[in-house]
Z-matrix of the N, CA and C atoms (Angstrom, degrees):
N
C 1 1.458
C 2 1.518 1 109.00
N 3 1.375 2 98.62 1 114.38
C 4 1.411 3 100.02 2 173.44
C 5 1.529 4 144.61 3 -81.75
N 6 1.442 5 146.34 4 94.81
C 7 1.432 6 145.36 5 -111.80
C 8 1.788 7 96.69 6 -134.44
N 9 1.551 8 105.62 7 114.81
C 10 1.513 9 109.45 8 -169.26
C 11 1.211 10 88.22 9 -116.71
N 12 1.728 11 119.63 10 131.23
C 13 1.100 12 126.00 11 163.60
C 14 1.784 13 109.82 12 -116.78
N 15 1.558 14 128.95 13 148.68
C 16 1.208 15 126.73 14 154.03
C 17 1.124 16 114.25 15 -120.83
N 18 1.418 17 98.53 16 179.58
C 19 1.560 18 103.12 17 164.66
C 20 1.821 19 107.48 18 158.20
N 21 1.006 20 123.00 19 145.69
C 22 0.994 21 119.25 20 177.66
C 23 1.849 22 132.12 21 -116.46
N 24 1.228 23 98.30 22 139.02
C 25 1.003 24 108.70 23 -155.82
C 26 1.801 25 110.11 24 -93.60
N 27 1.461 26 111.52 25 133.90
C 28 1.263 27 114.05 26 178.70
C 29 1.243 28 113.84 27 -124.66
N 30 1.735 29 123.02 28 93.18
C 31 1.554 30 126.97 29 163.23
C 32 1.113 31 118.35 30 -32.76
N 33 1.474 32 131.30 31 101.37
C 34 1.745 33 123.71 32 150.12
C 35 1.654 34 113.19 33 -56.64
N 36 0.652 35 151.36 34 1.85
C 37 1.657 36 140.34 35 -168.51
C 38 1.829 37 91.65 36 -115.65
N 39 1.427 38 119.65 37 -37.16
C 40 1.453 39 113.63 38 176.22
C 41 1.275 40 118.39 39 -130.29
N 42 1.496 41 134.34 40 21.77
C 43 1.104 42 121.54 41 177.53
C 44 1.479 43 127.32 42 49.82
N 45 1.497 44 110.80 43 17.77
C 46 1.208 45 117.34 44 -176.37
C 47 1.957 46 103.66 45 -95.33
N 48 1.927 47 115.13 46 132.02
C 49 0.997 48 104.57 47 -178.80
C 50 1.731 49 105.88 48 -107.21
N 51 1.673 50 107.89 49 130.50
C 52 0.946 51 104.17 50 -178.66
C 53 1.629 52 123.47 51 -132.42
N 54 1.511 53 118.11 52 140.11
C 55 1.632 54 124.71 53 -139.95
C 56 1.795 55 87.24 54 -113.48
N 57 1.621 56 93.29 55 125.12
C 58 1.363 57 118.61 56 -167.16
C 59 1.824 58 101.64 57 -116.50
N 60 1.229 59 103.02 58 122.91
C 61 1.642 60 110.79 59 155.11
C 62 1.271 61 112.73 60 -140.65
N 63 1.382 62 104.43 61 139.71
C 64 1.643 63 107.35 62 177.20
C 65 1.693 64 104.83 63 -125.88
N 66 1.396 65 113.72 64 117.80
C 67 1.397 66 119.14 65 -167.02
C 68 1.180 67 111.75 66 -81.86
N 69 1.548 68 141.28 67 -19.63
C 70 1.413 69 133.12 68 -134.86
C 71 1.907 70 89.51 69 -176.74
N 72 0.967 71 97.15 70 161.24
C 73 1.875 72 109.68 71 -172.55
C 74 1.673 73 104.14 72 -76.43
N 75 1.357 74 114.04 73 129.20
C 76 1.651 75 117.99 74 -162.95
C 77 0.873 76 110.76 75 164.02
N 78 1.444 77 121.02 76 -147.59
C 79 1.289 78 133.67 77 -170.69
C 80 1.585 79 106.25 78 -146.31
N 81 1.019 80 157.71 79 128.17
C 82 1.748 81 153.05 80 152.23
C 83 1.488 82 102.68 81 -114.37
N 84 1.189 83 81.15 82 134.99
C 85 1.979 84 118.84 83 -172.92
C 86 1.979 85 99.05 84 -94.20
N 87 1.267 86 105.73 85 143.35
C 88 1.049 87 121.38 86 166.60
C 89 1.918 88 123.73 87 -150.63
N 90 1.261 89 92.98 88 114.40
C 91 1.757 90 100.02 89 -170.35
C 92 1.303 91 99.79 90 -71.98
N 93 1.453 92 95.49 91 126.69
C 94 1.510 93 125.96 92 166.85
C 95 1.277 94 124.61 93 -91.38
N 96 1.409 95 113.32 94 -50.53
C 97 1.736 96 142.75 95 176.47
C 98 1.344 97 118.67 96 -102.35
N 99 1.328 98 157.49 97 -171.19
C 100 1.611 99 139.40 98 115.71
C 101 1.103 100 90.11 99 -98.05
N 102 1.603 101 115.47 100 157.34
C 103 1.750 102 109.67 101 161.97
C 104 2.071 103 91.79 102 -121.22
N 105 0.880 104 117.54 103 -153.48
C 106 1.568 105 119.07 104 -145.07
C 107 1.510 106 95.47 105 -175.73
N 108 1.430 107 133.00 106 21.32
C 109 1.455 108 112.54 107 159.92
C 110 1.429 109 87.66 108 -115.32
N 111 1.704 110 93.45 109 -141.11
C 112 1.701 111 102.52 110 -165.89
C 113 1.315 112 118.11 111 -76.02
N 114 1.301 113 121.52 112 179.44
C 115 1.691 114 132.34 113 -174.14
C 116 1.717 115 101.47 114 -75.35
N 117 1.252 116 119.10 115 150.20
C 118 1.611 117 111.85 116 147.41
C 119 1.466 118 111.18 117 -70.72
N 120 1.794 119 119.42 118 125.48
C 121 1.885 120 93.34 119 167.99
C 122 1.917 121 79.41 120 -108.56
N 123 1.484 122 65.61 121 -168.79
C 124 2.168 123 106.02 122 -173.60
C 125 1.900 124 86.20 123 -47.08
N 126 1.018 125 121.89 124 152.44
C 127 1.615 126 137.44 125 168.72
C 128 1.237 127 112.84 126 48.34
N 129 1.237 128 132.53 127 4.42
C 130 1.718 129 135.64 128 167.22
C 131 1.885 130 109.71 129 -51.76
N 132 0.911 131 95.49 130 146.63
C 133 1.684 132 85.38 131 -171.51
C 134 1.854 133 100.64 132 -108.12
N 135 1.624 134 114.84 133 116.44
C 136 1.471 135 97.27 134 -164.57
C 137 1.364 136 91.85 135 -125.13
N 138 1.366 137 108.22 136 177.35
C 139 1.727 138 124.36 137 -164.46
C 140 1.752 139 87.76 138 -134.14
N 141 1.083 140 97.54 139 132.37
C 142 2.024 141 116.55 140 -166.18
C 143 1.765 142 95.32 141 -137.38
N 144 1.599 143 103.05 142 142.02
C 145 1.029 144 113.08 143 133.11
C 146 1.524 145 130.07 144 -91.58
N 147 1.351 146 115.81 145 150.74
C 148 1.495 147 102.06 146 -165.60
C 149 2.107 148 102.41 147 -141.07
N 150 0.968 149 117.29 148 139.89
C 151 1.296 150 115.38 149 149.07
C 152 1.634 151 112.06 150 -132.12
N 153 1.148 152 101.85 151 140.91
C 154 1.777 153 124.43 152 -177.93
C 155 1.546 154 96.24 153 -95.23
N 156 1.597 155 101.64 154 138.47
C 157 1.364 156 112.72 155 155.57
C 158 1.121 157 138.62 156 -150.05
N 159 1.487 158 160.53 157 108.11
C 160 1.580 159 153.88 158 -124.87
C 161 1.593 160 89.47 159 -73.43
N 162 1.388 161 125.03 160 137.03
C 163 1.236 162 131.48 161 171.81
C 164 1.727 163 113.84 162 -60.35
N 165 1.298 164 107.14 163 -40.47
C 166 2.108 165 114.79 164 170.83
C 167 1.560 166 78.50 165 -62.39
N 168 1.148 167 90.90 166 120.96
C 169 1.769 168 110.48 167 139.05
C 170 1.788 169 114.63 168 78.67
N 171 1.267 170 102.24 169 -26.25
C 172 1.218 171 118.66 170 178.41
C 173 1.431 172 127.03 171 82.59
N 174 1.241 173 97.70 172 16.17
C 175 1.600 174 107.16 173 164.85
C 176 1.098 175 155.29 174 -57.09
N 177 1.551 176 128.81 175 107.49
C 178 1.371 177 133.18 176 -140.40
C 179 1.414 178 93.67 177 -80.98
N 180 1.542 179 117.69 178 152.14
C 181 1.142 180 134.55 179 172.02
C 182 1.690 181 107.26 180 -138.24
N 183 0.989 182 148.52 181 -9.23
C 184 1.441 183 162.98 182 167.37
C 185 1.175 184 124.50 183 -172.35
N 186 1.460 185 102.76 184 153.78
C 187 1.454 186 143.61 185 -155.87
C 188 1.236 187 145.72 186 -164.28
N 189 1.567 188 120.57 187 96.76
C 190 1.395 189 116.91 188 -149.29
C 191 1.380 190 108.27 189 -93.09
N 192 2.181 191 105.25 190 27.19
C 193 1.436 192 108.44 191 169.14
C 194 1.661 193 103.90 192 -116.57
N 195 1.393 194 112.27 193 -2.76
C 196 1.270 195 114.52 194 174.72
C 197 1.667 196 112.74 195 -53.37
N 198 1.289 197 125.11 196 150.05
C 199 1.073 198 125.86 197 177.57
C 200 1.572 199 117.92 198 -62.06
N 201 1.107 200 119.01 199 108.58
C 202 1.176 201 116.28 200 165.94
C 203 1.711 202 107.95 201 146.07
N 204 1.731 203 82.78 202 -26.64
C 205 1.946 204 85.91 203 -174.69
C 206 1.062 205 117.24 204 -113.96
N 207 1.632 206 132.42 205 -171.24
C 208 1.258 207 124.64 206 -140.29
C 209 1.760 208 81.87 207 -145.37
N 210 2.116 209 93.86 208 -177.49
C 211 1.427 210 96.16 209 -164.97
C 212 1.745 211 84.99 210 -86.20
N 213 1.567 212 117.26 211 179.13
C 214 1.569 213 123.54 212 -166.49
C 215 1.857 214 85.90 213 -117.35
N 216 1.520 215 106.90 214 148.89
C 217 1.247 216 109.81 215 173.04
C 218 1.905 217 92.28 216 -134.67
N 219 1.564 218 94.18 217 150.32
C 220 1.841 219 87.77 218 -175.12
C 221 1.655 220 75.78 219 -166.34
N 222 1.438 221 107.96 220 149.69
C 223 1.878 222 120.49 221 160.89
C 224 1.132 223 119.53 222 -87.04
N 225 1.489 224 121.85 223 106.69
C 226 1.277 225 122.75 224 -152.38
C 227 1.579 226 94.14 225 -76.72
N 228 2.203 227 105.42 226 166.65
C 229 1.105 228 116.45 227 168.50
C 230 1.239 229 114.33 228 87.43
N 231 1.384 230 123.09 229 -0.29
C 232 1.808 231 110.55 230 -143.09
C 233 1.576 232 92.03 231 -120.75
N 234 1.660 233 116.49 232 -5.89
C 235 1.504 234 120.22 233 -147.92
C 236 1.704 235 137.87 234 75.26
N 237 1.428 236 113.36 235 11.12
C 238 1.471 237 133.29 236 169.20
C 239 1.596 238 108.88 237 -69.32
N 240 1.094 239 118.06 238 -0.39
C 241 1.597 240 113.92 239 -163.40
C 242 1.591 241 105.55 240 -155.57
N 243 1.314 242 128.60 241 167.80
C 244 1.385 243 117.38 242 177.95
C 245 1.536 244 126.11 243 -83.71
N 246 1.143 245 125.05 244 132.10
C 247 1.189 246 114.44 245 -170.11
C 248 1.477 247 138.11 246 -17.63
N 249 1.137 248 134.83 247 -53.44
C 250 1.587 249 167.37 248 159.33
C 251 1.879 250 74.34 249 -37.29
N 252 1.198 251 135.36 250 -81.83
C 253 1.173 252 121.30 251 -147.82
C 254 1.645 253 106.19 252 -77.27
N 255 1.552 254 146.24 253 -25.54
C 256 0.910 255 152.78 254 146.45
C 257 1.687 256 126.64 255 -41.70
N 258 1.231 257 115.30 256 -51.62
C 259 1.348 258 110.32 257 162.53
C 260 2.010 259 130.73 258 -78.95
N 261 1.661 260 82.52 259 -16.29
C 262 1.362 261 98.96 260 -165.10
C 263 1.606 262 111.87 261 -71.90
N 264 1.855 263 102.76 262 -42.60
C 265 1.269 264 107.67 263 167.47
C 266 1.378 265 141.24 264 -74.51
N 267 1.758 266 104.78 265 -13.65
C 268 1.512 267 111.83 266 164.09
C 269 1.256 268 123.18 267 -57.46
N 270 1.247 269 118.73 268 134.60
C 271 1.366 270 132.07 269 -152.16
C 272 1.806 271 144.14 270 67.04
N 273 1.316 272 85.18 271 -7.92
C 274 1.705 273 96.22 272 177.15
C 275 1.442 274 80.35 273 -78.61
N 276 1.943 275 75.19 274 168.08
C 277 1.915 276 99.93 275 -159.12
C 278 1.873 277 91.52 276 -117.94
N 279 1.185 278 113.10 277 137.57
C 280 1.632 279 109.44 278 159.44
C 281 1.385 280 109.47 279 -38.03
N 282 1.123 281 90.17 280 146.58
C 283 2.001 282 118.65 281 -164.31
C 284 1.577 283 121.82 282 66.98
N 285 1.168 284 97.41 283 -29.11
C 286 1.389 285 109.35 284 165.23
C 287 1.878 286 128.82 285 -25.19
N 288 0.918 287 127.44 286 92.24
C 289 1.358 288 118.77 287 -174.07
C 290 1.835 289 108.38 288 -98.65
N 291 1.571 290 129.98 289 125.17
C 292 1.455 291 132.67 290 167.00
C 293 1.215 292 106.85 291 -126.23
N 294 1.512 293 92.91 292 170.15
C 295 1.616 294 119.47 293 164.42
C 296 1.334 295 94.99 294 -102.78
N 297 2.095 296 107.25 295 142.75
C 298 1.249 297 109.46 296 148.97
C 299 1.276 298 102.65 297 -137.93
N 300 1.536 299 111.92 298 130.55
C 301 1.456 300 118.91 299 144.25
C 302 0.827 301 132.94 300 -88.81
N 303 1.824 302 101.93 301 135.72
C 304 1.527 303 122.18 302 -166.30
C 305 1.360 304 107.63 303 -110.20
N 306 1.493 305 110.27 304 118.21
C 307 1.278 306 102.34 305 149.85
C 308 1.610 307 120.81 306 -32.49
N 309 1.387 308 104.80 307 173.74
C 310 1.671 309 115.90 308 160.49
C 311 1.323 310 117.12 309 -63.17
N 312 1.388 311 97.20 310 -47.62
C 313 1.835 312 90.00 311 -167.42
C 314 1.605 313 106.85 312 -88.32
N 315 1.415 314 126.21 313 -2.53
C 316 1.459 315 135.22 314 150.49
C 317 1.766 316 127.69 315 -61.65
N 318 1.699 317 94.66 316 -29.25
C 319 1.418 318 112.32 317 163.67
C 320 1.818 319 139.54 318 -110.76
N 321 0.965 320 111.26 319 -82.35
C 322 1.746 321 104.04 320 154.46
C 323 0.804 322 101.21 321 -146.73
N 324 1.457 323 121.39 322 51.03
C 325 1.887 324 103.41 323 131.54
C 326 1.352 325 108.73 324 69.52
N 327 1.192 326 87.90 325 -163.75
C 328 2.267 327 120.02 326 -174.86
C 329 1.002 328 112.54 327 -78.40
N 330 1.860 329 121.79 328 -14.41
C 331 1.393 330 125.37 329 -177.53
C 332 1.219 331 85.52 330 -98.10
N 333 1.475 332 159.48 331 -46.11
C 334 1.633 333 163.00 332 -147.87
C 335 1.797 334 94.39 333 50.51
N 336 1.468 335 110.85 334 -133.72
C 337 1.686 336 104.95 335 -165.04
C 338 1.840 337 83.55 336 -161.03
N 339 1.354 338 96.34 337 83.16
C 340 2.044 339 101.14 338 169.40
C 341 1.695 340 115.10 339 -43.39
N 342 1.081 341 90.57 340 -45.26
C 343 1.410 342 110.05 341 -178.41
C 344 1.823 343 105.24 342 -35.18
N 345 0.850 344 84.14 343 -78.02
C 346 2.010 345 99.39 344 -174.54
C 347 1.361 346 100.52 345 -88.29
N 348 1.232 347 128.72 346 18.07
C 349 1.634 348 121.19 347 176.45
C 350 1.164 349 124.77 348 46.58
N 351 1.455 350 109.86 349 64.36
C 352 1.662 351 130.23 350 171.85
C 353 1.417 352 99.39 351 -121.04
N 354 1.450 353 108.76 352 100.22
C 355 1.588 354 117.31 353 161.51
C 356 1.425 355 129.81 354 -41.03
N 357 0.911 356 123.13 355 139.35
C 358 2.061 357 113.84 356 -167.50
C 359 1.881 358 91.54 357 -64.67
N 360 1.542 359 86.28 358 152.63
C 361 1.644 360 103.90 359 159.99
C 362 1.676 361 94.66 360 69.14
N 363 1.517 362 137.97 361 49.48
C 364 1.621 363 153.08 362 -164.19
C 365 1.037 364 93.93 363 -109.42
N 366 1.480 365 153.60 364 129.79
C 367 1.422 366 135.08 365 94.47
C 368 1.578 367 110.78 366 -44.19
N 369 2.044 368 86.11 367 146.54
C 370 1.118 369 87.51 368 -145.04
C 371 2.095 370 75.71 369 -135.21
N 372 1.308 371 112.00 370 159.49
C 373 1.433 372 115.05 371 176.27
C 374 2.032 373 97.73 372 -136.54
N 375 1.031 374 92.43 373 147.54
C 376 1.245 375 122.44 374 -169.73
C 377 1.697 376 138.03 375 -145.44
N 378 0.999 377 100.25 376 103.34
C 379 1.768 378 106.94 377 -159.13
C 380 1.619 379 114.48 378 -97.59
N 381 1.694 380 104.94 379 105.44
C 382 1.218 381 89.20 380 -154.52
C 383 1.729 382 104.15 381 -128.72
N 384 1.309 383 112.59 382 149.90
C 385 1.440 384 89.61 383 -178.84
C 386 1.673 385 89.50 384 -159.17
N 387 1.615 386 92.52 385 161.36
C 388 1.460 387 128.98 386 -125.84
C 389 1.637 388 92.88 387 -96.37
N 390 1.634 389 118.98 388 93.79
C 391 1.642 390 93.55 389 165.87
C 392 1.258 391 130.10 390 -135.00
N 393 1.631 392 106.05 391 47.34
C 394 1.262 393 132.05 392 175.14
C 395 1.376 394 119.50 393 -178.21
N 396 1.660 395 113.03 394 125.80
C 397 1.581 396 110.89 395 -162.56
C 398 1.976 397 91.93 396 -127.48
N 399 1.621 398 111.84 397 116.21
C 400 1.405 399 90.95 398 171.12
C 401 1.681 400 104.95 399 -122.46
């Protein structure tokens, strides 16, 4: 079953507008930044800034620049994180800032996340960038 999502995306930090489709269940990367140090590989343990947003409409639901919270550290590749964010970050470079859209089943799924008000079965977009690779 083939699953087309759009939507477009509008950077606050650059005013850059950028046009998202995801044809098939996964993850698609979209460069925001370049960064210029090393690659993320499989089990590297990295420190991200991140904001979450529901792909309808573009609605933010987290932010590890919101007041109160901090940057997220997780070892990529290993299954610590949801898919979409595990494959998504392999290969970005420190400093590097992207978009990835996640399918549902790249993000949470049929359960979604009540918590932060992500309806089950969400693509989900996520802007994440790279500022620590160990």
């Amino acid at each position: 079953s083939e699953m087309c999502i759009r939507d477009r995306v509008s950077t606050q930090s650059t005013g850059v507008e950028i046009f998202l489709s995801l044809r098939s269940m996964g993850v698609e990367k979209t460069l925001i930044k370049a960064g210029s140090g090393p690659e993320v590989t499989k089990g590297a343990r990295i420190t991200v800034h991140c904001t979450g947003y529901l792909a309808a409409g573009k609605k933010k639901f987290w932010s590890t620049k919101d007041p109160g919270q901090q940057t997220f550290t997780f070892q990529c590749g290993v299954g610590q994180v949801i898919k979409g964010w595990d494959q998504g970050c392999l290969g970005m470079r420190l400093g590097e800032s992207s978009s990835l859209l996640c399918s549902p089943d790249f993000a949470y799924g049929a359960a979604g996340f009540p918590a932060w008000g992500i309806p089950p079965n969400s693509p989900l977009i996520f802007e994440i960038e790279i500022l620590k690779i160990n």
